[in-house]
C-alpha positions as CSV (number, residue, x, y, z in Angstrom):
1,X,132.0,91.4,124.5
2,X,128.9,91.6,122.6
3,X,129.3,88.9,120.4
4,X,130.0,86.4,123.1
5,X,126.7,88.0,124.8
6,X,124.7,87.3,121.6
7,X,126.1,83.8,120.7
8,X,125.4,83.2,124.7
9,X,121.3,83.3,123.9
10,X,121.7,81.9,120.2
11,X,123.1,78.4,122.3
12,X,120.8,79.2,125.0
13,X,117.6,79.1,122.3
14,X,119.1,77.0,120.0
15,X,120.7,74.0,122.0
16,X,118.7,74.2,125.1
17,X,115.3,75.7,124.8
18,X,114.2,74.4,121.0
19,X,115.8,71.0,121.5
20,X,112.3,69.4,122.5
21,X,111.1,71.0,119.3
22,X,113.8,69.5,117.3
23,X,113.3,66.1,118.5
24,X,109.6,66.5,118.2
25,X,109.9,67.6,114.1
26,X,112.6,64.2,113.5
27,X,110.0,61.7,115.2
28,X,106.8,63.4,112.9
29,X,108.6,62.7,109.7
30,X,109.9,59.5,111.2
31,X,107.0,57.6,112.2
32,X,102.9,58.0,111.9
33,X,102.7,58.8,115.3
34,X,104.9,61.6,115.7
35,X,102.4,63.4,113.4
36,X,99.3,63.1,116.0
37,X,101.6,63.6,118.7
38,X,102.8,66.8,117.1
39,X,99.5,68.2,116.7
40,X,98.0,66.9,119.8
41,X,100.1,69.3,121.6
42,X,99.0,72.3,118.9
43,X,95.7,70.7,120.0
44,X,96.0,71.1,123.8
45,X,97.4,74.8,123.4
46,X,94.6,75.8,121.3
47,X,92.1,74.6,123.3
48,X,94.0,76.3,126.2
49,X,93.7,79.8,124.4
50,X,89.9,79.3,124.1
51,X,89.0,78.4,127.5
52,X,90.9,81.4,128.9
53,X,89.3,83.7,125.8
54,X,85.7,82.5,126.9
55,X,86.3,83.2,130.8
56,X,87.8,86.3,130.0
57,X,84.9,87.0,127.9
58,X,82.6,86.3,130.4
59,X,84.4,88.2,133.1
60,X,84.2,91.2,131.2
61,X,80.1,90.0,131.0
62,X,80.1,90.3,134.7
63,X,81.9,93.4,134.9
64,X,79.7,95.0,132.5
65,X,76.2,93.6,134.3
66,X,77.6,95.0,137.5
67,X,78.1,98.2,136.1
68,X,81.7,98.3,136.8
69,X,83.0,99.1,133.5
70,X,83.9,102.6,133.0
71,X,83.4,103.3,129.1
72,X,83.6,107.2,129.6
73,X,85.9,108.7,126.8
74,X,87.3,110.7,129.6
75,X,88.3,107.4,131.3
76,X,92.3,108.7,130.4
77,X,93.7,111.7,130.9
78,X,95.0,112.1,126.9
79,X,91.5,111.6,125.5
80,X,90.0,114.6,127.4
């Protein structure tokens, strides 16, 4: 029972999730432009992360100018 629940998500992962991946690593080291499409896509996450790292930063920014943040070391229970 367990085994054919574990090889379930192995062809889940494997043959259905990390297929685009696959295809993605044959074209890189098949052609020149599988290379900058490869890391155009690292590119576009990357610059994902930092935009949503600078607005949270900046939230916090706002939170803290508002004097909403609560940076009491009796904010939780278990440091009191």
């Amino acid at each position: 029972m367990f085994k054919a629940f574990f090889e379930a998500i192995q062809f889940l992962f494997v043959d259905i999730l990390f297929k685009p991946l696959d295809l993605l690593r044959h074209l890189e080291l098949k052609s020149w432009y599988g290379w900058w499409i490869s890391n155009g896509i690292s590119w576009i996450l990357m610059g994902i992360c930092a935009y949503y790292t600078v607005y949270w930063i900046k939230q916090l920014q706002l939170h803290k100018d508002n004097n909403e943040e609560n940076q009491d070391t009796t904010a939780h229970s278990f440091l009191k």
